[in-house]
N, C-alpha and C positions, 0 to 999 in steps of 0.2 A: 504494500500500500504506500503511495504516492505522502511525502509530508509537508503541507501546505502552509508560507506563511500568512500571517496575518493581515499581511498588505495583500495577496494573493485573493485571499478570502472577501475582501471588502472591496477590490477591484472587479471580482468577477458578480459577488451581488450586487454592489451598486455603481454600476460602470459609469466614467464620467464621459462626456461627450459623444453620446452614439447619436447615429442618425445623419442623415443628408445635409449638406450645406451647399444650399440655393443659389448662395454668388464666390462659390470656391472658385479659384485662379490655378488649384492645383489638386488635382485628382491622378490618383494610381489605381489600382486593382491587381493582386498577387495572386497566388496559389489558385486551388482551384475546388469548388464544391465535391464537385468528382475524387480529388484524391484529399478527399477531410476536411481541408484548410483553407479560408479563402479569407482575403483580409484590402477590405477599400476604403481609403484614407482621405479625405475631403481637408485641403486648407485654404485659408483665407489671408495673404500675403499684401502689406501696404505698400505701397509708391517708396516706402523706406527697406524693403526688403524684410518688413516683421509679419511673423507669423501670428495675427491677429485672431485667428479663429481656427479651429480645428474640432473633424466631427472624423468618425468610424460605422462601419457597418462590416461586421464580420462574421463568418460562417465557421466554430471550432469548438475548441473545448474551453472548459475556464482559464485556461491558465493563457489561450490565444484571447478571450476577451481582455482578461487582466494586462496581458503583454499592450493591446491595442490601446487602453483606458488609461494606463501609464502614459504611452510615449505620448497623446495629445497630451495631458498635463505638464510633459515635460517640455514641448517646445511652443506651446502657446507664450507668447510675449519675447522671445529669442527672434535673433537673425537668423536667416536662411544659410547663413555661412557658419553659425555657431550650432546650429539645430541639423547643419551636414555632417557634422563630429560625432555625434551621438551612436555608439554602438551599440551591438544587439548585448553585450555583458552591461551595460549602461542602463540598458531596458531592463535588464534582470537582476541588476543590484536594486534598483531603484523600487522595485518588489518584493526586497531581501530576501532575491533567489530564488529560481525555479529547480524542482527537480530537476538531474541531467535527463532527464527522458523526454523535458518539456522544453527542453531550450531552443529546438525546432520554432517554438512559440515568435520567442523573441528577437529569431532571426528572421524570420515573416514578417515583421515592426520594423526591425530595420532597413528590408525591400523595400516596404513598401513607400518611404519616407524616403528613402533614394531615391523609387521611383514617382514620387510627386515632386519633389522638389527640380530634377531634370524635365521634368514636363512643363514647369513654371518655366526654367531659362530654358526651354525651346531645346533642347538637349534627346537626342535621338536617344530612345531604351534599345539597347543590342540585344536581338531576341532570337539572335544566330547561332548562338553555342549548342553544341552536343546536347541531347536529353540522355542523361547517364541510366535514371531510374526511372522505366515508362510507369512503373505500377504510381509514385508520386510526381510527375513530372518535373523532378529536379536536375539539372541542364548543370554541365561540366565547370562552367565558370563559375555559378552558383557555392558546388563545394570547393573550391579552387579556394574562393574569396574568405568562404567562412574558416576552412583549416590555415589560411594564413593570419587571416585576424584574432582567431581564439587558439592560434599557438596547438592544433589538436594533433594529438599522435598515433591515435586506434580507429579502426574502424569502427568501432559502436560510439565513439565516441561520432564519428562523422554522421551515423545514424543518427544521435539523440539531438543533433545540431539543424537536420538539414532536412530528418524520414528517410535518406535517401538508403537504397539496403532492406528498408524495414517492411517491403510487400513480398514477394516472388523468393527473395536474394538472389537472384540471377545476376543481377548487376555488380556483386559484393566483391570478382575480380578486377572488375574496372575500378571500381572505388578505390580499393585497394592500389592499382596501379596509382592512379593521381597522387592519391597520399602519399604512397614511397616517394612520387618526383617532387612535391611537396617537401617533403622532410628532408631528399637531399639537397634544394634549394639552398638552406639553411643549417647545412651538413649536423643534422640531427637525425639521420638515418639508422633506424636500430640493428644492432648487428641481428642476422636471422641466423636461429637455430636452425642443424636439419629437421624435416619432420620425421618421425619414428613411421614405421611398416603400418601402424594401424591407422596416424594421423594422414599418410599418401594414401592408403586405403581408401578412406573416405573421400578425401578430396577429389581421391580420380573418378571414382562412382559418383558423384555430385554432377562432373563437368561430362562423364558420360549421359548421366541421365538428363540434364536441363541444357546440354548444345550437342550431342553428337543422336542419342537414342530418335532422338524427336523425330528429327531428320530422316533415319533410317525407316522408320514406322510407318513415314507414310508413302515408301516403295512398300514394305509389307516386309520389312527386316526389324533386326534388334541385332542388340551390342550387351556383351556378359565380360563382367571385368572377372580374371581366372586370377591372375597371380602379378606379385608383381616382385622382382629382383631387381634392387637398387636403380636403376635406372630403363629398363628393361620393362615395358606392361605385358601381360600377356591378356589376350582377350580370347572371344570365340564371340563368331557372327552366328545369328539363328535366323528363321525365316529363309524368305526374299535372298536374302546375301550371303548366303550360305554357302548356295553352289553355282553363285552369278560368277561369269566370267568372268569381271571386272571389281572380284572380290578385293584384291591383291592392293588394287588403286584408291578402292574403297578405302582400303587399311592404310595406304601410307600418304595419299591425298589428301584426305577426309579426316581422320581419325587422328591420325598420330598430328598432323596442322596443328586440331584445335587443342591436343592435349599440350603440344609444344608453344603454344602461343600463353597457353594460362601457365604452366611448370618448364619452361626451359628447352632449348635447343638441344639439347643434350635426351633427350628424353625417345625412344624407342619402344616402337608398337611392334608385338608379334602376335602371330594367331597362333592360338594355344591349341 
């Protein structure tokens, strides 16, 4: 169970500023109902560059109302230049603290006040990057921006920042990749243990079942992870590609690719 504080509590029952604003100069709209979260930021911006007025309308759970309810109190009467500083850890001290499972909230608050305030200075929103995680629609620059600004090291922690990871986990090798390039950015790249026989175990049967099985299944094939020696997989084809001629290609085109694109060039498919 989630443990909430008291700012938390009194933001999500009595939210301040919700609702529509009729002569906003700066509107955003983030995430999206579809994947949970959806968060639209109404300001009202004077001839001095102050953030005069600000309203919300958001679609989440309390801790995205709270995250929302905060950040208008926090930049109503601030410059637009002062009110650009504001980060999503900013949003969440200022609530003293979200759970890490919630701080997805507050990075939501932070878009989306990026994305009003660029909208105000005529400022194009780049909506061109990668979608890393189709099941949340979370886009590559997205976690890029957040593990450089919150310092983050783990994958769950990339999850608890962003959802990205937290539907399907299909995506959870790509995330992984950024992070590592990420961290070695900043030559904070942790040294990797190898994985033991049972941790390659699963991970090969992961990357068999949700990129290679799929594929095969719908010629009317399948893929059985047999053994595996150090770098060496062994497998057996069933169905469909079993005794298709172009078993061989299957195996080292196809197969052994995707297995070497997530584990290593080094890495060798046999049929068992």
């Amino acid at each position: 169970m989630w443990e909430y504080t008291e700012k938390v509590r009194e933001h999500y029952k009595n939210p301040k500023n919700v609702g529509e604003l009729e002569d906003a100069n700066a509107i955003a709209e983030v995430g999206s109902i579809s994947c949970g979260d959806a968060l639209k930021l109404f300001l009202k911006i004077d001839e001095n560059g102050i953030i005069i007025d600000a309203k919300f309308q958001t679609f989440g759970c309390g801790s995205a109302v709270a995250s929302a309810s905060v950040l208008t109190e926090m930049i109503i009467g601030k410059h637009v230049d002062e009110a650009g500083k504001i980060t999503n850890q900013a949003i969440a001290d200022a609530l003293g603290g979200l759970p890490d499972q919630k701080m997805h909230c507050s990075v939501m608050g932070q878009e989306a006040l990026e994305a009003a305030l660029a909208s105000y200075r005529g400022e194009a929103v780049d909506k061109k990057s990668r979608i890393v995680c189709q099941c949340f629609g979370v886009t590559e620059d997205l976690i890029r921006e957040v593990v450089q600004h919150n310092r983050l090291k783990t994958l769950e922690e990339v999850t608890n920042y962003t959802k990205a990871g937290g539907g399907c986990g299909k995506c959870k090798d790509d995330i992984q990749k950024i992070l590592d390039e990420e961290l070695m950015k900043i030559g904070e790249m942790p040294s990797k243990k190898p994985m033991t026989k049972t941790q390659m175990v699963i991970k090969v049967n992961n990357i068999l079942e949700n990129y290679i099985a799929e594929e095969l299944r719908k010629d009317g094939g399948d893929i059985e992870l047999v053994d595996i020696d150090e770098n060496n997989i062994y497998v057996k084809l069933h169905g469909a590609c079993k005794n298709c001629p172009s078993s061989n290609l299957t195996l080292k085109n196809f197969v052994e690719n995707v297995l070497r694109e997530h584990l290593g060039d080094e890495i060798n498919v046999i049929e068992a």
